[in-house]
N, C-alpha and C positions, 0 to 999 in steps of 0.2 A: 733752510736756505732755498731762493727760489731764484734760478740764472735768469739772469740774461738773455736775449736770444734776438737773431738779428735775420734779415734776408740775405743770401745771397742768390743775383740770378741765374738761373737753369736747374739749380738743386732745390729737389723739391719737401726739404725738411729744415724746418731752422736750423740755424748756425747758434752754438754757444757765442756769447761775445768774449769769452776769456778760451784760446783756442789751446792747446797743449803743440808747446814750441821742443821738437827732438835733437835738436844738431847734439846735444850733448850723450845722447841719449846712443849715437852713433859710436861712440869712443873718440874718434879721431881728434886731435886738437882740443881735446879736451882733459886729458891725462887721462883714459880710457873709463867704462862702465861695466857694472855688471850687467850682464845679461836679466837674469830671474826679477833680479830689485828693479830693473829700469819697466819688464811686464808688468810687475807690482804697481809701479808706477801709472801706466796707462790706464790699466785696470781701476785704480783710484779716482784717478781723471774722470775718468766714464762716472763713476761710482757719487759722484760730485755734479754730474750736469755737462761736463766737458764734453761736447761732442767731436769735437770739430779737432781735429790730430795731423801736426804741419809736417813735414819732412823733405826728403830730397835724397839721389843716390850721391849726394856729393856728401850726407853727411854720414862718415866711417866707409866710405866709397862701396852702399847700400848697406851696411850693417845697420841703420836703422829702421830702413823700409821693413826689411829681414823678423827686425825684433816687432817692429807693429804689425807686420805681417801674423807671427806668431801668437802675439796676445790678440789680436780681434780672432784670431782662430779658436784660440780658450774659451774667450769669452761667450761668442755668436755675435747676433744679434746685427750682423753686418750691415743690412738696412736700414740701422738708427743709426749708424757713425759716419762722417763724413770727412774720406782721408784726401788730402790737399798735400801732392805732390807736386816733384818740378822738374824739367829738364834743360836740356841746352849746355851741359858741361861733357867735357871730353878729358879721360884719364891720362896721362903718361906718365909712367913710374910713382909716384905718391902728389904730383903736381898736377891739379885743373886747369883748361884753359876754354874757355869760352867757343862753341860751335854751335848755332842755330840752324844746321843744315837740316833738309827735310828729313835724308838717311839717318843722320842723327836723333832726333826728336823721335821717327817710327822705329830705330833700335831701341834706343832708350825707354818708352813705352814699353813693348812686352818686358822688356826686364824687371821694368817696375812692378806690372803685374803680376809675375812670377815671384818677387820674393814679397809681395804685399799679399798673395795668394788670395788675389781675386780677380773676378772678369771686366770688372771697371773701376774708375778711379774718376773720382766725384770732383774734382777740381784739377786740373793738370795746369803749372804756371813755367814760364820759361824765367829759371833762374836767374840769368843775367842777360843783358841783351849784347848783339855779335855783330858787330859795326862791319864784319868780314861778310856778315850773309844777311840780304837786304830781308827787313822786317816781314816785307810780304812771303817770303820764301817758310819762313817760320812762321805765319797766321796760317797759311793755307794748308801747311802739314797738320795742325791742330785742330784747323775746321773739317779738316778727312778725317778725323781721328772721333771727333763727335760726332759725324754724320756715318761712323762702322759702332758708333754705342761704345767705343775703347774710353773714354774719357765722358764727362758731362756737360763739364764747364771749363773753360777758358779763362786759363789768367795770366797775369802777367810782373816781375818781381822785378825791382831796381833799376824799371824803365822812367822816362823820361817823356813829360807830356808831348812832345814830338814824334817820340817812337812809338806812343799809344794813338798817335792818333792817325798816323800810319796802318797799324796794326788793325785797328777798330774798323778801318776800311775796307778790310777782308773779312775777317770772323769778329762780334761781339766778343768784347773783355767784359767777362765776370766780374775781376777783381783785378786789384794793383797790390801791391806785396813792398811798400816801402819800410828803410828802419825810420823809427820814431820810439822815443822816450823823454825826457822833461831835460834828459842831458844832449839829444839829438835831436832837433827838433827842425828840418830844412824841410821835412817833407809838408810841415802845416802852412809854408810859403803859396807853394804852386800846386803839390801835387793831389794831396786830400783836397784841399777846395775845388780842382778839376776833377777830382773820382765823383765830388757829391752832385757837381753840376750834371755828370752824366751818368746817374746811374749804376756808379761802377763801386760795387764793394773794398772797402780794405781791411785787407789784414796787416795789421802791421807788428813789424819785427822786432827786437831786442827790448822789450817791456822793461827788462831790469836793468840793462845796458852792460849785458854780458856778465851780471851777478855784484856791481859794481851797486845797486841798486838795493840788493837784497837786505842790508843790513847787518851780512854775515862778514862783510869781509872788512880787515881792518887795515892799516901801516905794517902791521908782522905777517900777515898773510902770503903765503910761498907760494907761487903755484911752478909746478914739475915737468919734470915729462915733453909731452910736445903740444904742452896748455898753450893755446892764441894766445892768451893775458900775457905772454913772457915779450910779447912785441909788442902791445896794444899801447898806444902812444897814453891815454887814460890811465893805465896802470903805471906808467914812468912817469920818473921824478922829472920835472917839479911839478907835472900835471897831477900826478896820484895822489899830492895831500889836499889840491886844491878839490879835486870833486871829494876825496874822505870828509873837509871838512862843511862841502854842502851837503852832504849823505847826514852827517853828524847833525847841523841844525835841522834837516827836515823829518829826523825821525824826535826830534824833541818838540816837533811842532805838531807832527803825527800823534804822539801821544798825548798832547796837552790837549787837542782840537778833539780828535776822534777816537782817543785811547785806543789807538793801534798802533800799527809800526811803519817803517818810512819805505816796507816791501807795499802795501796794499797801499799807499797812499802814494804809488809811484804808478801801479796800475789803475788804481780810479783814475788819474790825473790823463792817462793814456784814453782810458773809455769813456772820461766826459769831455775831450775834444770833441768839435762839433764836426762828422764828418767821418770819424773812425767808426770803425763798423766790427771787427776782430782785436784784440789786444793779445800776440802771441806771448805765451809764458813758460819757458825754457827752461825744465826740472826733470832730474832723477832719481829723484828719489820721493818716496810717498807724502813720507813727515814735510816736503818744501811745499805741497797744496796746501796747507794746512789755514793758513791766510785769506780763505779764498771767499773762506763766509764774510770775514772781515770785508773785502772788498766790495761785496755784494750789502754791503746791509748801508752804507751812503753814498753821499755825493760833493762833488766837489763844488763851493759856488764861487763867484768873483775875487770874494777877501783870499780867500785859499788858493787861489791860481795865481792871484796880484805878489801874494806871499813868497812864492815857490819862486816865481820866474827872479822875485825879489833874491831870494836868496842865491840862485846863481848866477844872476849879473854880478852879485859880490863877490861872491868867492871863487869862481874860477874865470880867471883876470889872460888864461890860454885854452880858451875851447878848443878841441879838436873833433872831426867828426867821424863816424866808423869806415872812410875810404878806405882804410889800412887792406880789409876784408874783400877786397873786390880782387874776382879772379882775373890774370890777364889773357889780353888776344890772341888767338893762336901765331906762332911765329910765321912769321910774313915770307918765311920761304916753307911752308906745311902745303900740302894739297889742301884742297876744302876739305877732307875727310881723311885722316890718319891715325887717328888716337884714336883708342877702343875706348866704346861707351861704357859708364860706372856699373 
């Protein structure tokens, strides 16, 4: 199998196009992970062509930075991998809430380094954007941060071409970080077509659309604990049989077209938008890369896109799209700065 591989600007080693997506990988929200099995996992990734390893202290409030910290320490080779972390969120109690303050973003920093156990960080993006702290105040903490060598590149996730292009006014955006999947698709409206015109890499997020995608999950599917999917408007009735039964038609199209399954045919469909540059893919376990050749060995052309989009204007008759996920503003009577960073 031969990856993929893409530019991103200021990093000076390609990027895999299929990136390894961690929030699960953190525990949090996800009915928690094993440690060892989820190393295993990265470790796989690598072992596959995957360079390129997404994360954030918001996901397991740093217990996944922690755990890639760990396995690139196993492994070595820290020069070939290239870790795309985020900041801009602020902790109180088990609750995020949105702070792009300068103090914030340069806390947030060393601590990433610290448990990623290394002296730079090859992509730094601002998780969500802080309507509380004007855009410039968060470019220019970022561009001090690549001009001390603490970061590389600059990016920027679940911004809005307004706010990038504010942002771009102070420091170069690398990249843009929107969700996008063949079930979420607003970012192919505005926001990809504005990243290709200038430049600007994307990685994009929920490839499978929070496992909804994968082909694993069915109508009997529980999830426990403090799983997202137990509020995910996609996984409630009467939304959850209507994407079960676009999952159901497009993996029987999957198999008749490219004898595969409707995981890899949900990721091509993400890397052969024209414009997507990363396709993040959100796994814990070893055996879920398993697909990966599949998705590398074709390509999606016209009939199979016309198909697809076909099949979900039919069957899911109540789109919803992943807003559920977005953290909120810090409360309007907080100083700028009171919640301790992840």
């Amino acid at each position: 199998m031969v990856m993929e591989t893409t530019k991103i600007p200021d990093i000076p080693i390609p990027a895999s196009r299929v990136g390894l997506g961690t929030w699960a990988i953190g525990g949090f929200q996800w009915g928690g992970a094993d440690d060892d099995e989820s190393v295993r996992t990265i470790h796989a990734a690598l072992d596959l062509g995957i360079n390129l390893i997404d994360t954030a202290p918001a996901y397991g409030f740093g217990h996944s930075e922690e755990v890639i910290g760990r396995a690139i320490a196993e492994r070595g080779q820290r020069d070939r991998v290239i870790i795309a972390t985020k900041g801009g969120l602020e902790r109180r109690g088990d609750a995020l809430f949105r702070n792009g303050t300068r103090r914030q973003i340069f806390e947030e920093v060393e601590l990433s380094l610290a448990r990623l156990r290394t002296d730079y960080i090859d992509l730094y993006q601002v998780h969500w954007p802080d309507p509380q702290t004007p855009y410039e105040e968060t470019a220019e903490a970022l561009r001090d941060l690549k001009r001390e060598g603490k970061i590389r590149a600059v990016g920027v996730s679940n911004y809005s071409i307004e706010a990038m292009e504010r942002f771009r006014r102070v420091t170069p955006i690398a990249s843009a970080q929107p969700p996008f999947n063949l079930f979420e698709r607003e970012a192919e409206v505005d926001i990809i077509p504005w990243c290709r015109a200038h430049g600007v890499a994307t990685l994009t997020y929920g490839a499978l659309c929070r496992g909804l995608l994968s082909g694993a999950i069915n109508k009997e599917t529980q999830f426990s604990g403090d799983d997202l999917r137990k509020v995910d408007p996609k996984f409630l009735p009467p939304r959850f049989e209507q994407y079960l039964k676009a999952v159901e038609l497009l993996e029987r199209y999957a198999r008749e077209r490219y004898q595969t399954g409707v995981l890899a045919l949900a990721v091509r469909w993400v890397l052969d938008t024209p414009g997507v540059s990363v396709a993040l893919w959100g796994t814990r376990h070893p055996g879920e890369l398993a697909p990966l050749e599949e998705v590398m060995r074709f390509r999606l052309d016209d009939e199979a896109r016309a198909y697809v989009e076909a099949v979900v204007a039919e069957t899911v008759h109540d789109p919803v799209g992943p807003e559920f996920m977005a953290p909120p503003e810090r409360p309007a009577e907080a100083a700028p700065h009171m919640g301790a960073p992840l």
